[in-house]
N, C-alpha and C positions, 0 to 999 in steps of 0.2 A: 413943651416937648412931651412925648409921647412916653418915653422913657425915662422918669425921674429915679434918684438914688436911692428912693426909697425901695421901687419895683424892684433895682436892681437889686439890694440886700437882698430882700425876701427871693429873687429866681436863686442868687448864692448858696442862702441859709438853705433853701430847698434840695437844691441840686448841687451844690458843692459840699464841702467838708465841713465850714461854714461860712458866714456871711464875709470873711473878710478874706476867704479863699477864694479870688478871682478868678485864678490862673488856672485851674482843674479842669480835665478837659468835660467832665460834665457838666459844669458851670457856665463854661463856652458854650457850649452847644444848647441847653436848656437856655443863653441868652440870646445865639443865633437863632432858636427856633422862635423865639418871643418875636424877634426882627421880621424875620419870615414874614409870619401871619401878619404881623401887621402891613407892612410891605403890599403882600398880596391883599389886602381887603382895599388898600390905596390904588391896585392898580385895577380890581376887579372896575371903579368907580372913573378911574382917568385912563383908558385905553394906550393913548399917545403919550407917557409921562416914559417917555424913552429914558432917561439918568436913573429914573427909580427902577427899573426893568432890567439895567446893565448893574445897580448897586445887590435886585432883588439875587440875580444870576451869581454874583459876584460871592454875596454871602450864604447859598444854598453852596458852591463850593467849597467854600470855608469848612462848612456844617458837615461836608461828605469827608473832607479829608480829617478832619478832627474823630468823627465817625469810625473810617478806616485805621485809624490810629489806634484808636480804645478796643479796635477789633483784633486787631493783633500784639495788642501789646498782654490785654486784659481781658479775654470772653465774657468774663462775667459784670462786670461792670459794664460793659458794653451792650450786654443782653437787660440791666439794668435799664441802664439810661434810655433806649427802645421803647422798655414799658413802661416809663414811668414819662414819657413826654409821647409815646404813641405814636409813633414812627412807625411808616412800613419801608422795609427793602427790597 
């Protein structure tokens, strides 16, 4: 699998509070955007992999409304998490 426990601690420890804080929404989302790319370089290569196209859409939703959330909840955490995973809006 492409996403071992390992990666996942280390996006955690990076982007969460730490590695055994799952739940933060920067944590999410630095693991949604890991999904993403990957996702998309799967589909850049299989055009027609319709499931992974409807999962990729699926979780770029996820990623927006968790997004949205740290945007109003927290400006600055939210202007954080942008620079440091390199997001435009």
């Amino acid at each position: 699998m492409y996403l071992s426990a390992e990666k996942k601690q280390e996006l955690f420890q990076q982007y969460g509070k730490s590695n055994k804080d799952t739940g933060s929404a920067e944590g999410q989302i630095a693991l949604f955007s890991y999904r993403i790319a990957h996702l998309t370089e799967h589909l850049k290569k299989n055009r027609k992999d319709y499931s992974t196209q409807k999962a990729l859409q699926s979780l770029v939703g996820k990623r927006r409304n968790l997004l949205d959330y740290l945007k109003k909840k927290d400006i600055e955490r939210y202007r954080a998490i942008i620079k440091a995973l390199e997001l435009r809006r």
